[in-house]
MIMARSE-88610 format. One record per residue (C-alpha): x, y, z. Coordinates in steps of 0.2 Angstrom, whole numbers, plus 5000, padded with zeros to 4 digits. Each point is the difference from the previous one (the first is absolute). Layout:
# MIMARSE-88610
<px:X&py:Y&pz:Z> $
...
# end
This chain:
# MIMARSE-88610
<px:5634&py:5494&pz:5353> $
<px:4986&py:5000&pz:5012> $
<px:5002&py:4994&pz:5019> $
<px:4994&py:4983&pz:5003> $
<px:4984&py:5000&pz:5013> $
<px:5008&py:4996&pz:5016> $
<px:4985&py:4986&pz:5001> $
<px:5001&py:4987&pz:4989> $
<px:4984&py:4993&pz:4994> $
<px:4996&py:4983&pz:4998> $
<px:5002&py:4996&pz:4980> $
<px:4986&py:5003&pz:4989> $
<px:4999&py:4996&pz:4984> $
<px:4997&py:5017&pz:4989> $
<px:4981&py:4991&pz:4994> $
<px:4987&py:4990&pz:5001> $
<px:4989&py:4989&pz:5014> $
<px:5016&py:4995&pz:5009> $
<px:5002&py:5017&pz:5004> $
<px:4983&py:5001&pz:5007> $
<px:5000&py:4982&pz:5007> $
<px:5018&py:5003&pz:5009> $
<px:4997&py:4998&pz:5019> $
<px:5008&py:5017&pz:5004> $
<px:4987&py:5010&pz:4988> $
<px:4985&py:4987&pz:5003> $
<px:5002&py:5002&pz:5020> $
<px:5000&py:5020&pz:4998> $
<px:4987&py:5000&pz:4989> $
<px:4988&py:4988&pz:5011> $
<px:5002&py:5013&pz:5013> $
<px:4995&py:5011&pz:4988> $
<px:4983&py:4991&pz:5000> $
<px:5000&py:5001&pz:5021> $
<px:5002&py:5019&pz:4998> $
<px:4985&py:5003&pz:4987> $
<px:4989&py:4989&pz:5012> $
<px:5004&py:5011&pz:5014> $
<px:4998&py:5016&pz:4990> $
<px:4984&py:4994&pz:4988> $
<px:4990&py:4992&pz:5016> $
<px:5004&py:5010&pz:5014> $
<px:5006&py:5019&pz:4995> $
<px:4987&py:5001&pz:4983> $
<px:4986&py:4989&pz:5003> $
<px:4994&py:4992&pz:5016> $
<px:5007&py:5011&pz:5014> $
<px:4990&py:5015&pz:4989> $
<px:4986&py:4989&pz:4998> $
<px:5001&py:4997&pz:5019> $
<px:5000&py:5018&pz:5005> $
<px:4986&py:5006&pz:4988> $
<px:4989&py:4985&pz:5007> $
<px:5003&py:5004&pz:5020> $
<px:5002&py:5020&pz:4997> $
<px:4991&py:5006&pz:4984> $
<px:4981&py:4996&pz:4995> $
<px:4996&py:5017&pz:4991> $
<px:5006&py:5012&pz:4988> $
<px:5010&py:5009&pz:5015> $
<px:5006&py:4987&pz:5011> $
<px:5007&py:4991&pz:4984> $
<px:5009&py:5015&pz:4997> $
<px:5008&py:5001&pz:5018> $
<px:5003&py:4982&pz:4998> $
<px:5012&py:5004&pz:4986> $
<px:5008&py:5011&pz:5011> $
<px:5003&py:4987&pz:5014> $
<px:5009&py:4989&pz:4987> $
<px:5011&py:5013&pz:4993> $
<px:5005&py:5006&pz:5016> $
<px:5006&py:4986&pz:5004> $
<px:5008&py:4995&pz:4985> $
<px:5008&py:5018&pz:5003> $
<px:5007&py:4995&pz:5018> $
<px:5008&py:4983&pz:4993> $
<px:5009&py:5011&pz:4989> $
<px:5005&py:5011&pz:5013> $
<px:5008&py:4986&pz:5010> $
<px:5010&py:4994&pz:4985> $
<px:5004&py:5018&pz:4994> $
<px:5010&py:5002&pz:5017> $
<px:5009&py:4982&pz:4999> $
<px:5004&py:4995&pz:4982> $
<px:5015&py:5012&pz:4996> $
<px:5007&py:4988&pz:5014> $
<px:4996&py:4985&pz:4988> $
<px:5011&py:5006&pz:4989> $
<px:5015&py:5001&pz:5008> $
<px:4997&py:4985&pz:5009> $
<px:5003&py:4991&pz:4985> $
<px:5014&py:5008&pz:4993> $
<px:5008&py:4999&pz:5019> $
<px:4997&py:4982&pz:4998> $
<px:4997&py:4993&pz:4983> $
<px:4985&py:4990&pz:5007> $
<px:4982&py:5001&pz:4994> $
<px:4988&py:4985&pz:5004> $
<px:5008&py:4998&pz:5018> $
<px:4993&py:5019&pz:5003> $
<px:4984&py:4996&pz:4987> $
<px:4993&py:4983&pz:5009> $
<px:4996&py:5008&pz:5021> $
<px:4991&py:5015&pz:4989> $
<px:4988&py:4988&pz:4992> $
<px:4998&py:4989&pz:5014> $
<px:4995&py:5014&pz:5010> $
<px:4988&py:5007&pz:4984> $
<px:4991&py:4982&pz:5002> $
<px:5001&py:5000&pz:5019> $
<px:4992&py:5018&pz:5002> $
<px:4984&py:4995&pz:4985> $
<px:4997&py:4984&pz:5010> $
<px:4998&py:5013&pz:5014> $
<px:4989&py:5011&pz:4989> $
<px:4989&py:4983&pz:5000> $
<px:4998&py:4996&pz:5016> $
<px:4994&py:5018&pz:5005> $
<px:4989&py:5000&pz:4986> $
<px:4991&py:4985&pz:5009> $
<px:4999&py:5006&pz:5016> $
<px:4984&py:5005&pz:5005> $
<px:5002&py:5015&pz:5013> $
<px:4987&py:5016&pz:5006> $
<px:5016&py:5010&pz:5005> $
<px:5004&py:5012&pz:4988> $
<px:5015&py:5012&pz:4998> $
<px:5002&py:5018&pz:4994> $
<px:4979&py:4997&pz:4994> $
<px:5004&py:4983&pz:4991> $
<px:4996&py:4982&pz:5006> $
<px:5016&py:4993&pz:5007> $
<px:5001&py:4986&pz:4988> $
<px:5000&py:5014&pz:4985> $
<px:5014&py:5011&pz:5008> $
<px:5009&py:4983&pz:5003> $
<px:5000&py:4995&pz:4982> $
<px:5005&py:5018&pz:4993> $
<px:5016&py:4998&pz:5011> $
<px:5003&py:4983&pz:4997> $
<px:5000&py:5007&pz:4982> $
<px:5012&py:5014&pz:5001> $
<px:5015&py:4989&pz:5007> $
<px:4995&py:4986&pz:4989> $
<px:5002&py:5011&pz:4985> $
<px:5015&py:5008&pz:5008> $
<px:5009&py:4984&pz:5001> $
<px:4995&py:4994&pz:4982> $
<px:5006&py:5015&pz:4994> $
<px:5016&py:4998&pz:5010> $
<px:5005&py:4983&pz:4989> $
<px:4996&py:5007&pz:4985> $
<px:5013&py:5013&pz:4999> $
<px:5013&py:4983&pz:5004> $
<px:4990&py:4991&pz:4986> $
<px:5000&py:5012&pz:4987> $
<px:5020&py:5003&pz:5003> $
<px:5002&py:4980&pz:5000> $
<px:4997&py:5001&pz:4980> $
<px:5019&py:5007&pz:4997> $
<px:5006&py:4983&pz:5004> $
<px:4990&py:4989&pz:4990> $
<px:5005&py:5006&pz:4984> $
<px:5012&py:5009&pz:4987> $
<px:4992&py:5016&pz:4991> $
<px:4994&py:4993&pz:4985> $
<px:4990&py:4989&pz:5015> $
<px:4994&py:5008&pz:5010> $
<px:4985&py:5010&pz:4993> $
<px:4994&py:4983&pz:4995> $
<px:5002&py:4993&pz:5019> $
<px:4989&py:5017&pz:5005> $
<px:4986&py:4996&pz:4987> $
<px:4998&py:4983&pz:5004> $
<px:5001&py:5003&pz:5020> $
<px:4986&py:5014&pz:4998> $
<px:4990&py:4989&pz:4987> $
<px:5003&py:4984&pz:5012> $
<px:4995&py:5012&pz:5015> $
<px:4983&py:5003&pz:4992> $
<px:4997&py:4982&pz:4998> $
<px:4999&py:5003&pz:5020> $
<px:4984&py:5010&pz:4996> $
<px:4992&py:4987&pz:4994> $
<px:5004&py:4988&pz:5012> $
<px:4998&py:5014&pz:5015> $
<px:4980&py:5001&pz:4992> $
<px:4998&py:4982&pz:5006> $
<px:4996&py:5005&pz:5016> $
<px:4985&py:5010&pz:4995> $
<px:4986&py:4988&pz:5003> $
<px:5005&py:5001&pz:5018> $
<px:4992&py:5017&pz:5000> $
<px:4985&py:4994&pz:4999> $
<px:4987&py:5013&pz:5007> $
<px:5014&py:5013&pz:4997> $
<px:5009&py:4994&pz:5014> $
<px:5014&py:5006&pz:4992> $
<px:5012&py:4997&pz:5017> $
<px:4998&py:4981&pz:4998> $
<px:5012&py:5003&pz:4985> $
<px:5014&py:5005&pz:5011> $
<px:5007&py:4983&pz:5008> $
<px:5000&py:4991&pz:4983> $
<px:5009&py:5013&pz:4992> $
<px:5014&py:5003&pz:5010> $
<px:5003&py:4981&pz:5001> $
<px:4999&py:5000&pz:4981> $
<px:5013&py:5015&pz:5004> $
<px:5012&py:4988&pz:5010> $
<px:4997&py:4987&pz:4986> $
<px:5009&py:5009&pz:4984> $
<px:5013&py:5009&pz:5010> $
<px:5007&py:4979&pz:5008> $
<px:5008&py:4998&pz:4984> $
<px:5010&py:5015&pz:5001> $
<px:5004&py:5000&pz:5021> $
<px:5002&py:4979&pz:4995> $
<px:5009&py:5000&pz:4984> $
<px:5008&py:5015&pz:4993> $
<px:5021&py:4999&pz:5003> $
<px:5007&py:5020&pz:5003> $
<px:5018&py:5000&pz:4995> $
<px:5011&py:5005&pz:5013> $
<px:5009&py:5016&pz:4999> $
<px:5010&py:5009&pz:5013> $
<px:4993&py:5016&pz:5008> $
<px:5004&py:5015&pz:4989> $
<px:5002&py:5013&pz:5016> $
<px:5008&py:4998&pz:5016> $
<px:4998&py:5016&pz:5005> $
<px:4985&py:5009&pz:5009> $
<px:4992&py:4984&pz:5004> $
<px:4986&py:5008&pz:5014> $
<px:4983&py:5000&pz:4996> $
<px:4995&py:5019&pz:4999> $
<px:5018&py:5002&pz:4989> $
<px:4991&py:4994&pz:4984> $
<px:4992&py:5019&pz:5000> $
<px:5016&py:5007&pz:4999> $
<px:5006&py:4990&pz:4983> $
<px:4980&py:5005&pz:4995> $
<px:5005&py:5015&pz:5001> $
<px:5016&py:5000&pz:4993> $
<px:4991&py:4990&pz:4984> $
<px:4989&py:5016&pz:4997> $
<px:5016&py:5011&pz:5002> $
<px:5007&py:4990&pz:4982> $
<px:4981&py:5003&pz:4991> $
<px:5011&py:5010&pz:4988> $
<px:5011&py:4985&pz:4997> $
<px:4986&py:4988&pz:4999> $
<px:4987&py:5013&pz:4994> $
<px:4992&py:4989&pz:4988> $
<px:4994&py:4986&pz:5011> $
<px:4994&py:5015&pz:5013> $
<px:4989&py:5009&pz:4985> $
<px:4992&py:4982&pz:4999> $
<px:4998&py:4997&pz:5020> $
<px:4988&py:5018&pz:4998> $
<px:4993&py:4994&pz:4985> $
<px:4996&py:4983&pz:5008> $
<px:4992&py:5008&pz:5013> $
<px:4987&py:5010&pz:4991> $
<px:4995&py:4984&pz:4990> $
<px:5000&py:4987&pz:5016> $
<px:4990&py:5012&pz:5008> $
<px:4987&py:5000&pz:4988> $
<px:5002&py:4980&pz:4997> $
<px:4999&py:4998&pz:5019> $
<px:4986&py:5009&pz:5005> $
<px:4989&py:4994&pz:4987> $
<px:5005&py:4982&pz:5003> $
<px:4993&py:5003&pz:5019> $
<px:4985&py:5008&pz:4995> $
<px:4994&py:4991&pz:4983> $
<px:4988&py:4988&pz:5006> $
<px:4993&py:5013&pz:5013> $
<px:4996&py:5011&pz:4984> $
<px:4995&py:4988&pz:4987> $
<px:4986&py:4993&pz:5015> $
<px:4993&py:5020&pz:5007> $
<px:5002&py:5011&pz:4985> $
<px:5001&py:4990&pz:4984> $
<px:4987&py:4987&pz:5007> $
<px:5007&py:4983&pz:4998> $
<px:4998&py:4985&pz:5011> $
<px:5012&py:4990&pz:5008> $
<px:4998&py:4986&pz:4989> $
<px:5001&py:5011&pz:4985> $
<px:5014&py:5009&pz:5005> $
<px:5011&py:4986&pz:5004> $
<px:4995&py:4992&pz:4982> $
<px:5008&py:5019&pz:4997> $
<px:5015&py:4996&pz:5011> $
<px:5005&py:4984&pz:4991> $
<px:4997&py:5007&pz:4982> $
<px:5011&py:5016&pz:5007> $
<px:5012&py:4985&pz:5007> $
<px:5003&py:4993&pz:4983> $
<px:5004&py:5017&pz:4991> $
<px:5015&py:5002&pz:5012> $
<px:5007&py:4983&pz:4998> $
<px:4998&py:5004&pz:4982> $
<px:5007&py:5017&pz:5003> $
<px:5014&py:4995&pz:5009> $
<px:5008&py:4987&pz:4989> $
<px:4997&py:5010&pz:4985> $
<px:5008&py:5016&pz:5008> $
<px:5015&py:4988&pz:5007> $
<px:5003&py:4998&pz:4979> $
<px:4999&py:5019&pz:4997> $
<px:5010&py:5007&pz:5014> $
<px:5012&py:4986&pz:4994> $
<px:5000&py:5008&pz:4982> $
<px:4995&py:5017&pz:5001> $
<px:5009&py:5004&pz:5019> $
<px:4992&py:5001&pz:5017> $
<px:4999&py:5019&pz:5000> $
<px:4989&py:5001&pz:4982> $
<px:4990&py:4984&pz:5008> $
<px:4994&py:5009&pz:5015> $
<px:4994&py:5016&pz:4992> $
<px:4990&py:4987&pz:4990> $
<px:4992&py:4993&pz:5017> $
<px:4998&py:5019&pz:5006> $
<px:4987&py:5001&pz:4984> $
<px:4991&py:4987&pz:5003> $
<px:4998&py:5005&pz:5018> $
<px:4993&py:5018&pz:4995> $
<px:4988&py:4991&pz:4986> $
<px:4994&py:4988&pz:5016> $
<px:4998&py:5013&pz:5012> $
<px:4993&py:5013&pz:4989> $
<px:4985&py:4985&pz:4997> $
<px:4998&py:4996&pz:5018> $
<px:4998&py:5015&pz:5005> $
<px:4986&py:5006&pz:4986> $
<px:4993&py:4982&pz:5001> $
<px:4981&py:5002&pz:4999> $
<px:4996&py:4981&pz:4996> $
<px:5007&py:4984&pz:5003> $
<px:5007&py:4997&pz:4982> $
<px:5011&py:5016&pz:5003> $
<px:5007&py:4993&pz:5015> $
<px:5003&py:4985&pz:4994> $
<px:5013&py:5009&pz:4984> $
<px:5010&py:5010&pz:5015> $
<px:5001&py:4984&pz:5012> $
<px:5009&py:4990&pz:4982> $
<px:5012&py:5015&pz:4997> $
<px:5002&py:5002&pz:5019> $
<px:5004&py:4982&pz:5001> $
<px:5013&py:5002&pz:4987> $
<px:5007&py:5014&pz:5007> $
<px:5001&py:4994&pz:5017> $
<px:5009&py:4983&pz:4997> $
<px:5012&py:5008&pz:4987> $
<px:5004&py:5014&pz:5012> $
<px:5011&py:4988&pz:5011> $
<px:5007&py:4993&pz:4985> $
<px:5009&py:5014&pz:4992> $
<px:5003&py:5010&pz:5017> $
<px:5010&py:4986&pz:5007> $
<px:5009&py:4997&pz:4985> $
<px:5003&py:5021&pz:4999> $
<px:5007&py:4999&pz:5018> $
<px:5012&py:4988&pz:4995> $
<px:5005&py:5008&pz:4985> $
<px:5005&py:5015&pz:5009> $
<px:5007&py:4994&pz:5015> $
<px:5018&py:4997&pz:5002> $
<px:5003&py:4981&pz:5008> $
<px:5006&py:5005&pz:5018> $
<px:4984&py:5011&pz:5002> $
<px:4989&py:4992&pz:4990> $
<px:4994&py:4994&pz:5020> $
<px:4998&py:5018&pz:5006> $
<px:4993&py:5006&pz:4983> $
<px:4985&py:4985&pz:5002> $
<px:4998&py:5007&pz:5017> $
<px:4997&py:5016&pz:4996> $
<px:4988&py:4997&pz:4984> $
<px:4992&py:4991&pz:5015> $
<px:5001&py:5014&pz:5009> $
<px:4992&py:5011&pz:4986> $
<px:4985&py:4989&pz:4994> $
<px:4996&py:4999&pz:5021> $
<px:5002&py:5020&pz:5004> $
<px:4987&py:5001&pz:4983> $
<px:4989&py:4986&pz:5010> $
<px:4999&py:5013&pz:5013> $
<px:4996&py:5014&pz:4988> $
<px:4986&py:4994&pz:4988> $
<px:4988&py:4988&pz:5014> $
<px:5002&py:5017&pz:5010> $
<px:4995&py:5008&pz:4986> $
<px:4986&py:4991&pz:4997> $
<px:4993&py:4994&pz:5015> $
<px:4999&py:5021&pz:5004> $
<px:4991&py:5006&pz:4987> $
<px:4989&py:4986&pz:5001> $
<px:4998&py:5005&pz:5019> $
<px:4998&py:5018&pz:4994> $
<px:4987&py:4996&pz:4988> $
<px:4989&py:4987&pz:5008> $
<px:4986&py:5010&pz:4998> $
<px:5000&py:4997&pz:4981> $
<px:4999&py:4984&pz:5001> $
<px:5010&py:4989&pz:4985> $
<px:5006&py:5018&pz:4994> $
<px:5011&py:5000&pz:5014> $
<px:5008&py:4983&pz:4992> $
<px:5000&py:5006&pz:4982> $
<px:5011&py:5017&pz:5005> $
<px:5011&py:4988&pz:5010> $
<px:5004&py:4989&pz:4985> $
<px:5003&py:5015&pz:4990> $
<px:5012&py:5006&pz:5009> $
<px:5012&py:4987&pz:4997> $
<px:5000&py:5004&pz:4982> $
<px:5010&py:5016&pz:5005> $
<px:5013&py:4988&pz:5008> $
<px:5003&py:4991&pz:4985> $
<px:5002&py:5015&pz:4989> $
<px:5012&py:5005&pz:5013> $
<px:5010&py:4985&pz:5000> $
<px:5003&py:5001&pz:4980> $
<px:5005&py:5017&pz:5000> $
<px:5015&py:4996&pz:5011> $
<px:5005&py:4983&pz:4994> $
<px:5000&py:5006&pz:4983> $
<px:5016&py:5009&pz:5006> $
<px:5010&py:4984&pz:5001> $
<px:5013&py:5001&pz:4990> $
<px:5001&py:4985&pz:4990> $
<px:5014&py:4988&pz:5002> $
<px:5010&py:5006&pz:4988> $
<px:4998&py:5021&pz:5003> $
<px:5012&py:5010&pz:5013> $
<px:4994&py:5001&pz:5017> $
# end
């Protein structure tokens, strides 16, 4: 007999709209909607928008542009890289989630309401060669991001407690589909960019932020479990048991083949999430009203994809599902990159729509499959931890070869994306290694 989950979830039933309709699963997946609007407005479309405005205007500029947003997509990773093993531990020390999730997202809309005011305030100093508004807003972005990230890794973890197996990849497909439901109501806020004045987007979005995540902060009941450790409760201690987790990576080697695999795929998801709009508008040529038709139509896909993919991780197993999402993501990027017309783009942004929603689905749903219940905490830490270090990698990446070639205009941008084909390719080589659940480790 398997061990009982030393949390036990509020009863679900096995099917149907009471499971998706329970307060527990609704909660969670609401603030699945206040995540996407952080992630679809600020990170992918009007931060980028903001920057190209205020720091681009030719072929070249556009392209060190592009640079200033993936750097500092690349520096938000850096911050979480350093803290989120910690998550982890935290808790599996303490059993707890949301009361470590809520001050993150707080502070996430606290610090884009920043990003806001700065935007708005009109300044001749400058800083390091850029208006002091504009260097304002790119710092006010970095911790922002940090701190969304931050209560995600407790989010993503909360979904072990919401359901049984058979369950839970159908909770992840309907949090990720009812999250990009957040992208259309995130677009909303558009026609306040009127004379791409993109930073008047800010304010509304991160009160539409604060919005979704209320019925989560206000509503969701975490069971209460007694800590799991007593011992090495300082701060800088979690590093040790970090540690100590790699040491096991031959006990646990199947869920460590997928934390590398994971990175290679997240880092290509990631830095083409930061730099899509950016590329449709300099090198494909769209306009922002086009490509946001492109954004919704892409937005659709991955609610689609991500129901669909709940079903066939459920039937087929998460492993198998996520070398089907790996495909898709080498078919979208492979378009992108070779994209010499609009309608080309638009066939990579419906794959990579696909691809992108139904990457959370069967990644969370693999983690949980492989982690054993008392680390299941630390294991969401450190797939955390290994999506953040490869949201270093690939904006780095990217921004430097788009800095490198700035000279060759969109070709600079074309290389870029095509890079994080190798990524990909990558990433399949080592998760096909899993064994499955059934073979010898």
């Amino acid at each position: 007999m398997s061990q009982s989950n030393p949390v036990t979830p509020a009863p679900l039933p096995a099917k149907g709209r009471k499971l998706f309709l329970s307060r527990p699963v609704l909660s969670w997946g609401l603030n699945d909607v206040a995540n996407t609007i952080f992630s679809s407005n600020i990170v992918t479309l009007f931060f980028p928008f903001y920057l190209t405005q205020v720091i681009g205007g030719d072929a070249r500029m556009d392209q060190v542009a592009s640079t200033f947003i993936t750097y500092t997509n690349a520096l938000s990773g850096l911050l979480i890289v350093l803290l989120s093993p910690l998550y982890g531990v935290w808790m599996d020390r303490t059993g707890r989630k949301k009361s470590l999730m809520v001050p993150f997202t707080l502070l996430a809309i606290g610090f884009t309401l920043l990003m806001a005011l700065s935007a708005n305030w009109h300044s001749s100093t400058s800083f390091l060669g850029l208006p002091l508004a504009v260097a304002g807003v790119l710092f006010f972005f970095v911790i922002a991001k940090f701190f969304f990230s931050s209560s995600v890794v407790f989010y993503d973890a909360m979904i072990s407690d919401l359901g049984n197996s058979r369950e839970i990849p159908l909770i992840s497909g309907f949090g990720v589909a009812l999250g990009y439901i957040g992208t259309l109501i995130g677009l909303s806020v558009y026609p306040l960019a009127s004379g791409q004045q993109y930073e008047q987007t800010f304010l509304p979005s991160a009160l539409l932020y604060l919005l979704f995540a209320l019925p989560l902060i206000l509503f969701y009941k975490e069971a209460a479990t007694a800590p799991r450790s007593r011992v090495q409760t300082g701060f800088l201690s979690g590093y040790k048991e970090i540690a100590a987790t790699f040491k096991e990576m031959k006990k646990y080697r199947p869920i460590f083949l997928f934390m590398v695999a994971y990175f290679f795929f997240n880092d290509a998801l990631q830095t083409a999430i930061s730099v899509m709009a950016v590329y449709a508008k300099t090198v494909v040529g769209f306009s922002t009203v086009r490509f946001l038709i492109l954004y919704l139509v892409a937005t659709v896909s991955s609610i689609f994809g991500s129901f669909v993919f709940g079903y066939l991780t459920r039937k087929y197993g998460a492993k198998r599902a996520v070398v089907y999402v790996a495909l898709l993501l080498i078919v979208a990027i492979g378009l992108g990159t070779t994209a010499v017309n609009e309608p080309m783009f638009w066939a990579a942004g419906v794959i990579y729509g696909i691809s992108m929603g139904s990457m959370w689905v069967t990644s969370r749903t693999l983690i949980v499959e492989l982690s054993p219940p008392d680390k299941r905490g630390q294991f969401f830490g450190l797939f955390a931890f290994s999506g953040k270090v490869s949201s270093i990698v690939g904006p780095l990446l990217y921004g430097t070869i788009t800095f490198l070639l700035q000279d060759q205009g969109t070709l600079a941008s074309r290389v870029a994306l095509g890079s994080l084909l190798v990524m990909v390719v990558i990433g399949l080589i080592v998760h096909k290694r899993i064994p499955e659940r059934h073979e010898t480790v």
